[in-house]
N, C-alpha and C positions, 0 to 999 in steps of 0.2 A: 534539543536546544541548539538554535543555532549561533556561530561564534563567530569572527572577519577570517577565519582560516583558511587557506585554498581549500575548493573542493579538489575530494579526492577522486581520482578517474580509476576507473576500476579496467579499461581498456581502452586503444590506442590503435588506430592505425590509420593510413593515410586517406579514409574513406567516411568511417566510421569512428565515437567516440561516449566513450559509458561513463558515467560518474553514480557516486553514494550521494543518493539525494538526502539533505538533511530533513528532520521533519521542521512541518513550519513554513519550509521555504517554497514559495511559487515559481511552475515552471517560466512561464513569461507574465508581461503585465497583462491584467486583468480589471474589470472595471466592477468586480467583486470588491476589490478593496484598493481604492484608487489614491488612499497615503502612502502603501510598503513602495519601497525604494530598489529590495532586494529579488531579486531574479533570476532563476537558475542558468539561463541564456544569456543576459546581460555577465552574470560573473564567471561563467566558462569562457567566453567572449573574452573579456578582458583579462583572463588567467593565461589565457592560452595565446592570446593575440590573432583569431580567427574567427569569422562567423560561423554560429551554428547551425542548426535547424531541428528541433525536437521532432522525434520521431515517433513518437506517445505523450502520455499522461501518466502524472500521481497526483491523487489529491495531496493538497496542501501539507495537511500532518500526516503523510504516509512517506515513509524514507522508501531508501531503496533504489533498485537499480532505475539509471534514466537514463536511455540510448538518442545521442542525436546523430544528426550526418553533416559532412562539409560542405554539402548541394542538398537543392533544395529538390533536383530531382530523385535522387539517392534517398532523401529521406520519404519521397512520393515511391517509390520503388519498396522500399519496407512497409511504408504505411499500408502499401496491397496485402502484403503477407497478414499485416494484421487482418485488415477487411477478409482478407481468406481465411483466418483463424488458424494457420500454420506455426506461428510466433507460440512459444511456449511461455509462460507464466508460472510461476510459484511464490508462492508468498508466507509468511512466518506470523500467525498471531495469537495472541490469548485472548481466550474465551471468557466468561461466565462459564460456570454448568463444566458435569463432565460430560466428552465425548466417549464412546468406547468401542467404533468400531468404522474403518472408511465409510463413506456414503454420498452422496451426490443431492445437492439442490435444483431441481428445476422448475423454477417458479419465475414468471413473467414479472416485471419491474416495471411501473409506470412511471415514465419521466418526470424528473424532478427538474420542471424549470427555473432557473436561479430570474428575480426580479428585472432583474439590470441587464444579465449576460443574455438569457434567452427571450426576453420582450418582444422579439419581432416571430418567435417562433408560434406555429398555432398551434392546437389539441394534434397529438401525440398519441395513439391506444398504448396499449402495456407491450413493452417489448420481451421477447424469450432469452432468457436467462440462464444458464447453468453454470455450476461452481462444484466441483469435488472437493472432496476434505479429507484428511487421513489425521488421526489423533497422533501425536508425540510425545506426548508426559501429561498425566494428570499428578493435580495437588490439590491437598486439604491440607487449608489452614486452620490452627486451632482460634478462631475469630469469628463471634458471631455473625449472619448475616440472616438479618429479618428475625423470622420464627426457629430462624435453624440454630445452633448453638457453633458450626465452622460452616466456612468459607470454602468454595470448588471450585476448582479452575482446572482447564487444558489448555494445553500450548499444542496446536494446530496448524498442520501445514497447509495450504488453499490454492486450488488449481483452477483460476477462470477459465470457461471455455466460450464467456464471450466478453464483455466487456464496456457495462452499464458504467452508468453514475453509480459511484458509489454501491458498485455491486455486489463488493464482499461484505463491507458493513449491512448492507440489509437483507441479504442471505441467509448471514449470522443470527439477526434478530429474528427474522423468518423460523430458524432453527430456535430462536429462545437460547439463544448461547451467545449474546452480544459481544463485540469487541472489546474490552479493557479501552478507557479513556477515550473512548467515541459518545463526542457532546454532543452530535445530530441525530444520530438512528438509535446511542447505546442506551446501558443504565444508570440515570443520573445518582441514585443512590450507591451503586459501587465505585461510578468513578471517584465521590468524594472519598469513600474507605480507601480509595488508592491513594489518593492526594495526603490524607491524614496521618494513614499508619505507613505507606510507604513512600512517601514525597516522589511521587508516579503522578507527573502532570500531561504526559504525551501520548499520542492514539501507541497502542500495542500492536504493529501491522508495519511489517517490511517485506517489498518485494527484494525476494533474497535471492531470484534465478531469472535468466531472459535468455529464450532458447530463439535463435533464429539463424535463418542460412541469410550470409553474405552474400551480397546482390551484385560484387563483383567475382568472386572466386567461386560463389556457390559451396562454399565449404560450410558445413552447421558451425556454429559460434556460441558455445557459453559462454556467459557473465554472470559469474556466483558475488552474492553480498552479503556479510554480516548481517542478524537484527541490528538493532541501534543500539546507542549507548545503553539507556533507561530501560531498553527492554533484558539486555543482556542482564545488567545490573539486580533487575527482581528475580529473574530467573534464578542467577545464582544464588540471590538470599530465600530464595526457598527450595533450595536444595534438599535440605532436610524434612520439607514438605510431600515431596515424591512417593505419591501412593501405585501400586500395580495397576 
């Protein structure tokens, strides 16, 4: 949920600058949704009194870390690294379903053109895709869901190794293991049991790492980030939930 508070930066320096993207918030304007006001660019900008330049993407409801640069060559200089896939990725989310053992998706994603934003673009075939996964806590809840008498879930770690639309939400579904609070790809019937029984109204998915070498010093760079509020907050109320 987002609030007028400064965003927080998670790093700093005279090149480069990371911040905890809230969920909710867009990185710039978008003709996606041409009433929001609010701007990841626009309010670093005026936080900081400098221009930025986004040097990736998060979807909308996806927190997490967001790397920009103070040039706009600089931020063209990292965006290679991505286009090279050297940029590391990690991300934090819960699933539907348990998972019980690392594994890897590689299944091609057909472009999802947005009405408005990609109108001028043409047919697209399905692009190649891969996403690793590594399980980190399974829970049953005692809650029915469907035919079954509890609830499954895992909290999973996500490794893109490239970098679709919306390519870990539909990986997940791929796998039958949908996102927690994903209205586009998820499962509409669990996200209301989240909404109901645990007032869990936000996608479950923060990129929580960003591994990349500085384009001036060449030295590698992490930037670790908490989940989010709401995700940290279920997690701990089902603590007592934690099955082997």
């Amino acid at each position: 949920m987002m609030t007028d508070t400064p965003l927080r930066i998670l790093y700093q320096d005279d090149t480069l600058i990371a911040i905890e993207k809230p969920c909710g918030l867009l990185v710039h304007r978008s003709p996606i949704d041409k009433h929001e006001t609010r701007f990841a660019v626009q309010m670093l900008r005026d936080q900081i009194g400098q221009h930025v330049f986004p040097v990736h993407r998060l979807d909308r409801p996806t927190s997490g870390v967001l790397l920009f640069a103070f040039s706009g060559q600089i931020a063209s200089e990292v965006g290679q690294q991505m286009m090279a896939r050297t940029v590391q990725k990690e991300y934090a989310a819960i699933v539907r379903g348990h998972i019980h053992a690392d594994g890897m998706v590689d299944y091609a994603l057909k472009f999802k053109a947005d009405k408005i934003a990609d109108k001028d673009r043409g047919a697209i075939p399905p692009q190649p895709a891969c996403t690793f996964y590594t399980p980190v806590q399974r829970f049953v809840l005692p809650f029915q869901s469907g035919r079954y008498s509890s609830s499954r879930y895992t909290y999973v770690k996500l490794f893109p190794h490239s970098g679709r639309k919306h390519q870990l939400r539909r990986h997940m579904v791929h796998l039958r293991n949908p996102i927690i609070g994903d209205t586009t790809h998820g499962d509409g019937k669990q996200n209301k049991f989240m909404r109901q029984q645990f007032n869990f109204t936000n996608l479950a998915l923060t990129c929580t790492r960003l591994g990349v070498q500085h384009p001036l010093s060449g030295k590698w760079l992490d930037i670790h980030c908490p989940v989010h509020d709401a995700m940290h907050k279920l997690l701990a109320c089902w603590e007592e939930f934690k099955v082997n």
